[in-house]
PQR file with spaces between the fields and no chain letter, atoms N, CA, C, O and H, PARSE charges and radii, in Angstrom:
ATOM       1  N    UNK     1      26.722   -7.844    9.597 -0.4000 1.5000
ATOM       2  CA   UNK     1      25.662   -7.936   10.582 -0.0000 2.0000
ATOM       3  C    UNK     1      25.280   -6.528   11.029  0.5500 1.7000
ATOM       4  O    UNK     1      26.069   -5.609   11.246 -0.5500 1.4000
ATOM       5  N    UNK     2      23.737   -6.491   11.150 -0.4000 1.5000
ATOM       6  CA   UNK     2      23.183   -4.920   11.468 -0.0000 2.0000
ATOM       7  C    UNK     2      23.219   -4.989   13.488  0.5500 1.7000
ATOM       8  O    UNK     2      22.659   -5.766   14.261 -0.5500 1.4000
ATOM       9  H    UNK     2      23.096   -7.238   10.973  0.4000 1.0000
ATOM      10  N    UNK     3      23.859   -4.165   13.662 -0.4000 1.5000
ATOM      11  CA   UNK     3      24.131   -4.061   15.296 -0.0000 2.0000
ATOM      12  C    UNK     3      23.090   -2.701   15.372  0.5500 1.7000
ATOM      13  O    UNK     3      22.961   -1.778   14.567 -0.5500 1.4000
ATOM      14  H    UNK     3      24.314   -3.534   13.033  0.4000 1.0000
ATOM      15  N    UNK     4      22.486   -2.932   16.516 -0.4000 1.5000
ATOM      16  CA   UNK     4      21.060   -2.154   17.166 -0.0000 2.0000
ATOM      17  C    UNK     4      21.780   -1.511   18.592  0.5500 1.7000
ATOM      18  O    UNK     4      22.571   -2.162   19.274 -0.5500 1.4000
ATOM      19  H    UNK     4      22.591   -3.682   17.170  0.4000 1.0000
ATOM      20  N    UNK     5      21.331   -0.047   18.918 -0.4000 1.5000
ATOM      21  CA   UNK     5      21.829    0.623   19.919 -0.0000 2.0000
ATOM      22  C    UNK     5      20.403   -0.082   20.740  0.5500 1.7000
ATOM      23  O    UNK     5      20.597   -1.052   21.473 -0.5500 1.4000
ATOM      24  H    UNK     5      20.688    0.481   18.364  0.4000 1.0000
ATOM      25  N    UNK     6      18.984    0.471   20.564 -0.4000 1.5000
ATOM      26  CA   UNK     6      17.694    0.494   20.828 -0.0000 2.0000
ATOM      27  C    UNK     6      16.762   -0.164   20.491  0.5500 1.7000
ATOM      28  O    UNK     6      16.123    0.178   19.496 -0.5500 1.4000
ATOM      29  H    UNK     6      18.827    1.259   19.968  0.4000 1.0000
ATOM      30  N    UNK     7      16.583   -0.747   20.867 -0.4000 1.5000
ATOM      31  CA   UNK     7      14.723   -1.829   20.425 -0.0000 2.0000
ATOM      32  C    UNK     7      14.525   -1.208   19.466  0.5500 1.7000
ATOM      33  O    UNK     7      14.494   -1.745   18.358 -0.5500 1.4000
ATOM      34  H    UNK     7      17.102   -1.025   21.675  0.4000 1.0000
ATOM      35  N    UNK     8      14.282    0.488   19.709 -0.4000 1.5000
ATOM      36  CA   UNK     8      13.472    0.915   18.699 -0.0000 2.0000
ATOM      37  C    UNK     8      13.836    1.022   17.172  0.5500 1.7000
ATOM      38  O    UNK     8      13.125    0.902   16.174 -0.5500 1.4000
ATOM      39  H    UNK     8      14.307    0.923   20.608  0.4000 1.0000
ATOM      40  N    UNK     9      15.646    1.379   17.372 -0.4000 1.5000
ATOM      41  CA   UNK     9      16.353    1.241   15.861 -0.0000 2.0000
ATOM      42  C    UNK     9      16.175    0.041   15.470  0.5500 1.7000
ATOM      43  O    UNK     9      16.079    0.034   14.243 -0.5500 1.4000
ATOM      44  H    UNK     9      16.224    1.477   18.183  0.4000 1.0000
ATOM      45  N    UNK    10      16.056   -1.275   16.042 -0.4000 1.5000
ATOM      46  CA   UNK    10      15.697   -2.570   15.323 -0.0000 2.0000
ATOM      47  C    UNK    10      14.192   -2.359   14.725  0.5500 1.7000
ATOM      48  O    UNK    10      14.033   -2.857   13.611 -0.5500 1.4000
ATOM      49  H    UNK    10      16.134   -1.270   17.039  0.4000 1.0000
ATOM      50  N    UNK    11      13.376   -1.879   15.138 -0.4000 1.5000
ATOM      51  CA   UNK    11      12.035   -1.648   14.773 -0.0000 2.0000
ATOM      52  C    UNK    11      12.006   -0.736   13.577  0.5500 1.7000
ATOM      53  O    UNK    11      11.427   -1.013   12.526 -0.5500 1.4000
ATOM      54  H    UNK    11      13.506   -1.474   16.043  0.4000 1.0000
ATOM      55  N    UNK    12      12.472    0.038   13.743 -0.4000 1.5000
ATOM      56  CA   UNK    12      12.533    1.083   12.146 -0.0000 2.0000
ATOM      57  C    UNK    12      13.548    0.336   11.506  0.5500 1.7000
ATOM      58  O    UNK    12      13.376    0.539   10.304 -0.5500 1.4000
ATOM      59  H    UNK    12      12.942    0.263   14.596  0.4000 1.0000
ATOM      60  N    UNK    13      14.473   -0.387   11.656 -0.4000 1.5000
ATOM      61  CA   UNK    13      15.134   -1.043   10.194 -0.0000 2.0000
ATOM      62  C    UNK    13      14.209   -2.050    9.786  0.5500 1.7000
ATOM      63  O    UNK    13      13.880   -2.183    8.608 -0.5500 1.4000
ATOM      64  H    UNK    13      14.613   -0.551   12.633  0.4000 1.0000
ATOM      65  N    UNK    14      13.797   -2.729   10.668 -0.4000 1.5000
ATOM      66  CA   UNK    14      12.302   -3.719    9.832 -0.0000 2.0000
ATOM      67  C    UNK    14      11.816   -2.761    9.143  0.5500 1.7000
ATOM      68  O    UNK    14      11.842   -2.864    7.916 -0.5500 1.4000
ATOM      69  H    UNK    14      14.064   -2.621   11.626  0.4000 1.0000
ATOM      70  N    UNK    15      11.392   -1.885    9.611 -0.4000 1.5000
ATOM      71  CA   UNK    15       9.983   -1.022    8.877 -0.0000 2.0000
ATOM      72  C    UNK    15      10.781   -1.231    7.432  0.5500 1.7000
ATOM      73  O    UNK    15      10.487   -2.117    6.629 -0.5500 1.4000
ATOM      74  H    UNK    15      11.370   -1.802   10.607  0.4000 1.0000
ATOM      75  N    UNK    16      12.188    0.062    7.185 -0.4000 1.5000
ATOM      76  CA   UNK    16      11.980   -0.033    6.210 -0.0000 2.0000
ATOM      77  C    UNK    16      12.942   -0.499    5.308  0.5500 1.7000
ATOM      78  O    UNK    16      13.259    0.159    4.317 -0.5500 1.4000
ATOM      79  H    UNK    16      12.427    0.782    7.837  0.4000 1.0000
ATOM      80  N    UNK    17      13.558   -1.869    5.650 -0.4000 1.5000
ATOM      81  CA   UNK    17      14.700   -2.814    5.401 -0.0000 2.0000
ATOM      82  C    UNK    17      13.754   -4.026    4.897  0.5500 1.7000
ATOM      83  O    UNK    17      13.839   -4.174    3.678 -0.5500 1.4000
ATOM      84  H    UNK    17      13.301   -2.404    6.455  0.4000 1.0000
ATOM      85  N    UNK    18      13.166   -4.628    5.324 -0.4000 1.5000
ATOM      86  CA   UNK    18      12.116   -6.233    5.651 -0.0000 2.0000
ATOM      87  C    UNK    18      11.160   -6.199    5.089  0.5500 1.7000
ATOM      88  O    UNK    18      10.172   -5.642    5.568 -0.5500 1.4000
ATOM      89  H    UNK    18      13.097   -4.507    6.315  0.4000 1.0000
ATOM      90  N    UNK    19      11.152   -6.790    3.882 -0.4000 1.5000
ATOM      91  CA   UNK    19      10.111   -6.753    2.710 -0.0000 2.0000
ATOM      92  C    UNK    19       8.713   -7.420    3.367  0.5500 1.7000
ATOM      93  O    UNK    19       7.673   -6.907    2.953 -0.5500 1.4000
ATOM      94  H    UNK    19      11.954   -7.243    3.493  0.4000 1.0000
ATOM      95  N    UNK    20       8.604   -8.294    4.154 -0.4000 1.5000
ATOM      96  CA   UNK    20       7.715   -8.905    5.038 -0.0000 2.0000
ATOM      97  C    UNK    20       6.951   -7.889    5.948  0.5500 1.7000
ATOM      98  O    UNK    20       5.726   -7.767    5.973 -0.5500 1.4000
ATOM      99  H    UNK    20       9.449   -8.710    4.490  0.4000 1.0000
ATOM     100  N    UNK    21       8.111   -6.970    6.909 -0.4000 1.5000
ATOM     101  CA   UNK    21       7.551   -6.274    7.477 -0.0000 2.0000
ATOM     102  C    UNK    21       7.006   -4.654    7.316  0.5500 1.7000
ATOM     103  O    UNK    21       6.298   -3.857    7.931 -0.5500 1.4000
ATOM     104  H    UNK    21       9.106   -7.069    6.888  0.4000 1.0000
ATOM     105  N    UNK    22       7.573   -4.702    6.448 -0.4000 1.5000
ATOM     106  CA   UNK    22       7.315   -3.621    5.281 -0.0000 2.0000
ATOM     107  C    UNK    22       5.469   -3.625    4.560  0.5500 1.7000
ATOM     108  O    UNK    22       4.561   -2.810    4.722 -0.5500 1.4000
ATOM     109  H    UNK    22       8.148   -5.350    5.949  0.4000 1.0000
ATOM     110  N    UNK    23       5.516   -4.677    3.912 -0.4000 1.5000
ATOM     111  CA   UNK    23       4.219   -5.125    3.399 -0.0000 2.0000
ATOM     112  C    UNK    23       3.051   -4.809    4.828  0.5500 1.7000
ATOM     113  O    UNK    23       2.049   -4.095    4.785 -0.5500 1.4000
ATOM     114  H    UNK    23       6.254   -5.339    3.780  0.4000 1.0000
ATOM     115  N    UNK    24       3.575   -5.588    6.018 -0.4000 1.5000
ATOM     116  CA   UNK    24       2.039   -5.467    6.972 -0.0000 2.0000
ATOM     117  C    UNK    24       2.336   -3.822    7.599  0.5500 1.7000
ATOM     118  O    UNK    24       1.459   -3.354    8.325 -0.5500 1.4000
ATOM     119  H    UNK    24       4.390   -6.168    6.053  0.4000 1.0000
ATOM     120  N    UNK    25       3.078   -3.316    7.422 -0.4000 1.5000
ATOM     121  CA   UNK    25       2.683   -1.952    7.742 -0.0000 2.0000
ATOM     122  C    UNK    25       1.883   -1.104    7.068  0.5500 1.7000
ATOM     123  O    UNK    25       1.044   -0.283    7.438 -0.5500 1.4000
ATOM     124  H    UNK    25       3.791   -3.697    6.833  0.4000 1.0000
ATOM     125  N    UNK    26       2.453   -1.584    5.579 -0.4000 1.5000
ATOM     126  CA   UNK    26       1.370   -0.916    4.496 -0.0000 2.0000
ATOM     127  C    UNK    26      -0.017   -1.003    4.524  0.5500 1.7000
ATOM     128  O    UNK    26      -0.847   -0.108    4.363 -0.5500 1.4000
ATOM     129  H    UNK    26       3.134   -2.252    5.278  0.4000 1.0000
ATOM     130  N    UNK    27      -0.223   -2.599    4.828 -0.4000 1.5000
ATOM     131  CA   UNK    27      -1.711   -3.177    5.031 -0.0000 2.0000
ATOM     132  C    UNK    27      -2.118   -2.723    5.909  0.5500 1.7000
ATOM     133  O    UNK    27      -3.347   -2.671    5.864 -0.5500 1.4000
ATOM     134  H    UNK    27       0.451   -3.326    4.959  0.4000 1.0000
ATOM     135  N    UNK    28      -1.469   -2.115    7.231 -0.4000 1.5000
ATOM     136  CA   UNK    28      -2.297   -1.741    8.196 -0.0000 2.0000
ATOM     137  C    UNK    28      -2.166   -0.376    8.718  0.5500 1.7000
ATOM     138  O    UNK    28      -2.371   -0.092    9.899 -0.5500 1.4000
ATOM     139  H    UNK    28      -0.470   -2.158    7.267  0.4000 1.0000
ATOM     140  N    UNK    29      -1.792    0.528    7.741 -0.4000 1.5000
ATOM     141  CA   UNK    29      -1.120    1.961    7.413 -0.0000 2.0000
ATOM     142  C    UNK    29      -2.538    3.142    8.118  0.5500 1.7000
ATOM     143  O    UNK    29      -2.561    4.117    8.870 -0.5500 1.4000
ATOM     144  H    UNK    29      -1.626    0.298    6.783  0.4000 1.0000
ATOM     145  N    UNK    30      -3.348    2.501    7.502 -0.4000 1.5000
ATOM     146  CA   UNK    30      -4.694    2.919    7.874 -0.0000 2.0000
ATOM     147  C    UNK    30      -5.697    2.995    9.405  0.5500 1.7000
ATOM     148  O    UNK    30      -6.625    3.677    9.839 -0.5500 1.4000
ATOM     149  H    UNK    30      -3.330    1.710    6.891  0.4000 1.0000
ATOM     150  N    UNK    31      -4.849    1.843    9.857 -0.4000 1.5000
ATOM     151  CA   UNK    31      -5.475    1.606   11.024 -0.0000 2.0000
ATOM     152  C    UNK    31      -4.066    1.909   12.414  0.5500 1.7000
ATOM     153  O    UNK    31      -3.125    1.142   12.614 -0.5500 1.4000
ATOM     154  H    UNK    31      -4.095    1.289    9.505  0.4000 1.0000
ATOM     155  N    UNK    32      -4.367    3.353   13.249 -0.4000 1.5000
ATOM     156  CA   UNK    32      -3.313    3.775   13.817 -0.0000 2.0000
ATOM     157  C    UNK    32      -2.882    2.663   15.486  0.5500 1.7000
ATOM     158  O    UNK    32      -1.857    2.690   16.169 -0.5500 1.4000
ATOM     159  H    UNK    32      -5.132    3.977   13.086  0.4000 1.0000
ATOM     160  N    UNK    33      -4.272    1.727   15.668 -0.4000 1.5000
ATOM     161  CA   UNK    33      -4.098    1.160   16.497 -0.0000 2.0000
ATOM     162  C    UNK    33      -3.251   -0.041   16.619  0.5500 1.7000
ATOM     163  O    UNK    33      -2.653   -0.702   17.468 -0.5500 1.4000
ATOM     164  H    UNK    33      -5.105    1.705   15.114  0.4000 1.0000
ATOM     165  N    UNK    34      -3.501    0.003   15.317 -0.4000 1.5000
ATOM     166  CA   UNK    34      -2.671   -1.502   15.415 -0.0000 2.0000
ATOM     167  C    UNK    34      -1.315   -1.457   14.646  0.5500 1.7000
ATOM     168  O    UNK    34      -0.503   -2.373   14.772 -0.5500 1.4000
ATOM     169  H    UNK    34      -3.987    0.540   14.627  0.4000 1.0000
ATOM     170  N    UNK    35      -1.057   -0.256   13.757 -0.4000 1.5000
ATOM     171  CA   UNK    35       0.208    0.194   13.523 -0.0000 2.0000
ATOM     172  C    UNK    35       1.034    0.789   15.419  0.5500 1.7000
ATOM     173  O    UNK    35       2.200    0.507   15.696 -0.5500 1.4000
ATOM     174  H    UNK    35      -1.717    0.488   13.654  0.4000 1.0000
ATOM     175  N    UNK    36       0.267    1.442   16.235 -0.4000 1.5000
ATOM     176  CA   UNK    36       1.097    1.224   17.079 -0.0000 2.0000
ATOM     177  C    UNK    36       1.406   -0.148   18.142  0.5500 1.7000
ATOM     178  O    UNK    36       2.402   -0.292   18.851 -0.5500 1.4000
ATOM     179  H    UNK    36      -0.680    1.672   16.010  0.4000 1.0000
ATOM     180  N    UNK    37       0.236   -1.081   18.010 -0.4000 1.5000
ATOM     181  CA   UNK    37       0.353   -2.494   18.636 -0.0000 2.0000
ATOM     182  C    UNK    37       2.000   -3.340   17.947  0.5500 1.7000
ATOM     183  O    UNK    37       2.851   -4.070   18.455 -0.5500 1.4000
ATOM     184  H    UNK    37      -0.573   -0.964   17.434  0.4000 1.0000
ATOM     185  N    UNK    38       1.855   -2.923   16.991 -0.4000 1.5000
ATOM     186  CA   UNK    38       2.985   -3.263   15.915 -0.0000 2.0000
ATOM     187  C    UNK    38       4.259   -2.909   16.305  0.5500 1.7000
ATOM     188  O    UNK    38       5.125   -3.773   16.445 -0.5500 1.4000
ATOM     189  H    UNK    38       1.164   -2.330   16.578  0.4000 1.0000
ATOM     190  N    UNK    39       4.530   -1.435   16.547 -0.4000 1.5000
ATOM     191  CA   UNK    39       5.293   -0.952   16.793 -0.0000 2.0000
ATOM     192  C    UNK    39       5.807   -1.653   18.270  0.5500 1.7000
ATOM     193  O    UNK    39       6.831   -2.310   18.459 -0.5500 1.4000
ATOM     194  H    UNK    39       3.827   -0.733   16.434  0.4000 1.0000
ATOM     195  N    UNK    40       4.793   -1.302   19.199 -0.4000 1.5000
ATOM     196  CA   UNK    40       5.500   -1.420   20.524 -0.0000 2.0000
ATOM     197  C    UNK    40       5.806   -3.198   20.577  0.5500 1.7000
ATOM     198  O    UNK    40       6.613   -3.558   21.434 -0.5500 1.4000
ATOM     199  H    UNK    40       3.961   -0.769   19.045  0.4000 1.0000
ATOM     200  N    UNK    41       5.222   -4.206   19.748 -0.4000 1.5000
ATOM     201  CA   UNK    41       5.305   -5.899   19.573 -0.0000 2.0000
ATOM     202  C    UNK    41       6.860   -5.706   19.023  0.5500 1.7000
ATOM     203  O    UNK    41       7.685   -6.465   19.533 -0.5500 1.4000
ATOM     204  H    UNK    41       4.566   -3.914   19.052  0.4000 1.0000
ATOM     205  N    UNK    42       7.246   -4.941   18.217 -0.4000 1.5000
ATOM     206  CA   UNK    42       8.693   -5.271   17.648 -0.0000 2.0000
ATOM     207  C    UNK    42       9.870   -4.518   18.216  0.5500 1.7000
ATOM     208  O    UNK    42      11.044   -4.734   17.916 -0.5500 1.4000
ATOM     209  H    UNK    42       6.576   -4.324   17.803  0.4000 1.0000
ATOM     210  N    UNK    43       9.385   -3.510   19.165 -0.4000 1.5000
ATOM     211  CA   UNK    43      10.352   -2.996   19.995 -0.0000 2.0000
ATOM     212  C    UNK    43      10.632   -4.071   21.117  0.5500 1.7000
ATOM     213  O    UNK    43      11.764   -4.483   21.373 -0.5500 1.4000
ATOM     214  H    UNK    43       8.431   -3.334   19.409  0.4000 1.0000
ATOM     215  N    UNK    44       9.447   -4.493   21.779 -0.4000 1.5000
ATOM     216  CA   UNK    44       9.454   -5.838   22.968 -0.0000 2.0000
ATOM     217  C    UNK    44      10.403   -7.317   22.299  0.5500 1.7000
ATOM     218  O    UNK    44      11.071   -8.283   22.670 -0.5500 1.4000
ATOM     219  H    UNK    44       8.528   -4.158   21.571  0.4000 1.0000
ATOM     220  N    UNK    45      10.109   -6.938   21.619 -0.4000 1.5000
ATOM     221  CA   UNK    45      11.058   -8.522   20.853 -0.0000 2.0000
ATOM     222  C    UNK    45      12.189   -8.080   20.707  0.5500 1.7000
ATOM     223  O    UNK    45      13.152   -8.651   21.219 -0.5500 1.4000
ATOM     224  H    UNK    45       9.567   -6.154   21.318  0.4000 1.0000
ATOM     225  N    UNK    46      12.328   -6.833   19.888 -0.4000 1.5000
ATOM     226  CA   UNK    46      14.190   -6.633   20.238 -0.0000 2.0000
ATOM     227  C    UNK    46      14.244   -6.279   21.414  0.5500 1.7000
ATOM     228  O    UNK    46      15.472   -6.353   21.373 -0.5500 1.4000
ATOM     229  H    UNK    46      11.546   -6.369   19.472  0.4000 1.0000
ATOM     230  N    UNK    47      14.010   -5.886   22.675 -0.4000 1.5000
ATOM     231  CA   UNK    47      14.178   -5.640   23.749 -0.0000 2.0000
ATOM     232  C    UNK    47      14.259   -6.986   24.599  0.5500 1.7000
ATOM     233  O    UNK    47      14.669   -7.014   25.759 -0.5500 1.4000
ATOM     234  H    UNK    47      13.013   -5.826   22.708  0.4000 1.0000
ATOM     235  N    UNK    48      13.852   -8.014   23.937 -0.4000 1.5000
ATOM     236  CA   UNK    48      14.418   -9.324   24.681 -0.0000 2.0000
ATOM     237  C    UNK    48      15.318   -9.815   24.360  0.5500 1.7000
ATOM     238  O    UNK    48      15.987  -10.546   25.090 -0.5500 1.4000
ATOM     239  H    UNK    48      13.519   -7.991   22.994  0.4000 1.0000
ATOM     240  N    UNK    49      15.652   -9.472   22.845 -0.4000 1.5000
ATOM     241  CA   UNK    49      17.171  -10.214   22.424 -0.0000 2.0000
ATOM     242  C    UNK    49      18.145   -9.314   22.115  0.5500 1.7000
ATOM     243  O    UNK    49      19.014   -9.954   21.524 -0.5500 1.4000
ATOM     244  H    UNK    49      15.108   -8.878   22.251  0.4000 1.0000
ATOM     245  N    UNK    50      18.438   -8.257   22.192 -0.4000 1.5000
ATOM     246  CA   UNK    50      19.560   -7.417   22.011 -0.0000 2.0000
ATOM     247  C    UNK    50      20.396   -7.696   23.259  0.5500 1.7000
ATOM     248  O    UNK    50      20.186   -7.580   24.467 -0.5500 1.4000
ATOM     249  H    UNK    50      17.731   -7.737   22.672  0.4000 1.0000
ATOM     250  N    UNK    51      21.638   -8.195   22.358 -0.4000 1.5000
ATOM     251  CA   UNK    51      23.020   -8.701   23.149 -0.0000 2.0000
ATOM     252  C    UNK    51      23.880   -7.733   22.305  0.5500 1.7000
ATOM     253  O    UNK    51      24.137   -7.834   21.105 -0.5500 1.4000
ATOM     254  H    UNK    51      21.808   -8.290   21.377  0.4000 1.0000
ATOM     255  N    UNK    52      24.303   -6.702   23.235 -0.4000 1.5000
ATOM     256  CA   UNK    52      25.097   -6.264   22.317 -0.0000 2.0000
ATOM     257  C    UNK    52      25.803   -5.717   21.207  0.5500 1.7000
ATOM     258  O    UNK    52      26.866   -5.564   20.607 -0.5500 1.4000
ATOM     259  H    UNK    52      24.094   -6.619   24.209  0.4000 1.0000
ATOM     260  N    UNK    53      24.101   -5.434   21.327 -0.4000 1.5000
ATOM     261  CA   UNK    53      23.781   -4.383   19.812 -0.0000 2.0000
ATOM     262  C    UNK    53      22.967   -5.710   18.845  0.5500 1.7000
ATOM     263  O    UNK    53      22.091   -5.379   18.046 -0.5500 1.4000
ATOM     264  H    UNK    53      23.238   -5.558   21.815  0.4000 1.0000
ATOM     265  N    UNK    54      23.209   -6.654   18.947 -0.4000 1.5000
ATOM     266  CA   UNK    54      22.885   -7.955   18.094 -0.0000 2.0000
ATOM     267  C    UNK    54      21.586   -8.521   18.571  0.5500 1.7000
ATOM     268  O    UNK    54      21.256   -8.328   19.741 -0.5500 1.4000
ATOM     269  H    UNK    54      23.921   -6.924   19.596  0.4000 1.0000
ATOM     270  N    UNK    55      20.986   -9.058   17.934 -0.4000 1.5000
ATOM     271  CA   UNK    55      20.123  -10.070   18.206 -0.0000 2.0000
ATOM     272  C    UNK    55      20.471  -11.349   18.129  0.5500 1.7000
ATOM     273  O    UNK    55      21.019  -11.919   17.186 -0.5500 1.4000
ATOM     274  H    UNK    55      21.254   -9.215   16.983  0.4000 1.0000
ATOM     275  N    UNK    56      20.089  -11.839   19.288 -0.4000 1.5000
ATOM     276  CA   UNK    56      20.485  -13.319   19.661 -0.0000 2.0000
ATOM     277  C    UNK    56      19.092  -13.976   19.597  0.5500 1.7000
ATOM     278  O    UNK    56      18.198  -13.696   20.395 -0.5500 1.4000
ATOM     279  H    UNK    56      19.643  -11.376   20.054  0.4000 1.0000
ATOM     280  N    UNK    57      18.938  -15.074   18.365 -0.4000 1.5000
ATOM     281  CA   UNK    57      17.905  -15.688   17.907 -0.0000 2.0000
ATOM     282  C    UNK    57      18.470  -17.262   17.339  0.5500 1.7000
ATOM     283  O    UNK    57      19.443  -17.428   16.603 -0.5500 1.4000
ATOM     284  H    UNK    57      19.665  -15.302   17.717  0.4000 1.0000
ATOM     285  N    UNK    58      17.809  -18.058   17.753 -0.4000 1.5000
ATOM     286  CA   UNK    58      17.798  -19.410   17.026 -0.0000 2.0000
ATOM     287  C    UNK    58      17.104  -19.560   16.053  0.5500 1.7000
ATOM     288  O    UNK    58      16.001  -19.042   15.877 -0.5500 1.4000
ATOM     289  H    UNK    58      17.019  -17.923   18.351  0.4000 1.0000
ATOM     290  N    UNK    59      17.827  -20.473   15.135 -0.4000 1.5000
ATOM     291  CA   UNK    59      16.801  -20.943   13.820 -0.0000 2.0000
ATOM     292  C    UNK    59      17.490  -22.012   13.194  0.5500 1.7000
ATOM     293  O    UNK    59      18.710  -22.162   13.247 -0.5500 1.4000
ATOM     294  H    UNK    59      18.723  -20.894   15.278  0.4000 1.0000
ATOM     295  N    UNK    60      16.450  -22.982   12.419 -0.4000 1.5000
ATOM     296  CA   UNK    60      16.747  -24.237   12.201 -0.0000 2.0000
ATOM     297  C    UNK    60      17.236  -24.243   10.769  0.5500 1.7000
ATOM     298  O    UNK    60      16.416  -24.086    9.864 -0.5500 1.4000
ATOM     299  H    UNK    60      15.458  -22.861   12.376  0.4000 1.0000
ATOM     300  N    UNK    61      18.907  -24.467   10.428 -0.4000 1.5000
ATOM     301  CA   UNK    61      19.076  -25.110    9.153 -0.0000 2.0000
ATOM     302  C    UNK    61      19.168  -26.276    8.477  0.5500 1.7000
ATOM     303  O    UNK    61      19.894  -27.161    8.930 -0.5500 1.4000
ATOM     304  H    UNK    61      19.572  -24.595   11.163  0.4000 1.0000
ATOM     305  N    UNK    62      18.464  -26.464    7.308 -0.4000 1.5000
ATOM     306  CA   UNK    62      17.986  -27.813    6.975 -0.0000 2.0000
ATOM     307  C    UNK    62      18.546  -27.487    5.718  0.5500 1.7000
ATOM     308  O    UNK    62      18.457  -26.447    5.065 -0.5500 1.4000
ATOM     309  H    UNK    62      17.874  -25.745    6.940  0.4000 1.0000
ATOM     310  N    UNK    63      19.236  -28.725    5.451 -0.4000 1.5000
ATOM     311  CA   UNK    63      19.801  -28.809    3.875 -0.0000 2.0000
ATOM     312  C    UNK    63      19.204  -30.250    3.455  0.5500 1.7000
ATOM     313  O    UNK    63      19.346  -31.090    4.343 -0.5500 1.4000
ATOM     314  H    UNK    63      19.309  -29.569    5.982  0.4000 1.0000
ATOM     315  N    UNK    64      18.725  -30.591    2.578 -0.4000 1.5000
ATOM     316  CA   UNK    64      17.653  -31.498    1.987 -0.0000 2.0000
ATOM     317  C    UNK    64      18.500  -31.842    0.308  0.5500 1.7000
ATOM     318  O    UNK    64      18.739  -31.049   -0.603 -0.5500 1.4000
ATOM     319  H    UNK    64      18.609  -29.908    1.857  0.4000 1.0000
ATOM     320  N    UNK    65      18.766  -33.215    0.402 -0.4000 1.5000
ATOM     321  CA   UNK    65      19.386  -34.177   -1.016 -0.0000 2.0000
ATOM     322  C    UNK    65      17.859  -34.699   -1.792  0.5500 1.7000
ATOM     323  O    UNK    65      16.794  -34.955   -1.231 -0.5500 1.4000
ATOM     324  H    UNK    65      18.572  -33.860    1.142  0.4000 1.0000
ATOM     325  N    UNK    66      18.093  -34.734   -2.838 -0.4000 1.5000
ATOM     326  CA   UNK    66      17.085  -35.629   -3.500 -0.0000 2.0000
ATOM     327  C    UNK    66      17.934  -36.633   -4.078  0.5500 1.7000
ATOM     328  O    UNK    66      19.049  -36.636   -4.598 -0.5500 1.4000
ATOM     329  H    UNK    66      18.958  -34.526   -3.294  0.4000 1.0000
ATOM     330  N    UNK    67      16.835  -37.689   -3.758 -0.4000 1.5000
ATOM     331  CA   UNK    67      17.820  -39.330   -4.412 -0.0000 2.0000
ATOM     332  C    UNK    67      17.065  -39.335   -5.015  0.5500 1.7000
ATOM     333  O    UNK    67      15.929  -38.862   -5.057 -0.5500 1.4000
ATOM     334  H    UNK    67      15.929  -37.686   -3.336  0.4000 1.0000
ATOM     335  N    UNK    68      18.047  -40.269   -5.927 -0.4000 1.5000
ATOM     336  CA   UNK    68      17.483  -41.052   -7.457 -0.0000 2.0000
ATOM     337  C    UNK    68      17.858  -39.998   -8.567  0.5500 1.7000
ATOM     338  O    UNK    68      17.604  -40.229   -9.749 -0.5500 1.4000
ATOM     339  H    UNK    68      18.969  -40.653   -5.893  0.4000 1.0000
């Protein structure tokens, strides 16, 4: 597990760890306004869930059988 001192170190390991978040930076590499809207949106999100260096997040696992 990746443990975060700072919002902001969670924000630069997306940048350049997170193939997802990686991609919309590229796409929007060009445009400085919304590369920093970006920036300060993913510092605010780890800044609500950093416990501890960790992010504390829910998510739903679904394991799915096929019959027949």
């Amino acid at each position: 597990m990746d443990t975060f001192s700072e919002p902001e170190e969670f924000r630069e390991f997306f940048k350049t760890a997170y193939g997802p978040t990686i991609t919309v930076y590229r796409n929007i590499a060009d445009d400085p306004e919304r590369t920093a809207a970006l920036d300060a949106a993913l510092a605010d999100l780890a800044g609500g869930a950093l416990r501890d260096g960790a992010i504390e997040a829910e998510y739903l696992l679904l394991t799915a059988r096929r019959s027949g």
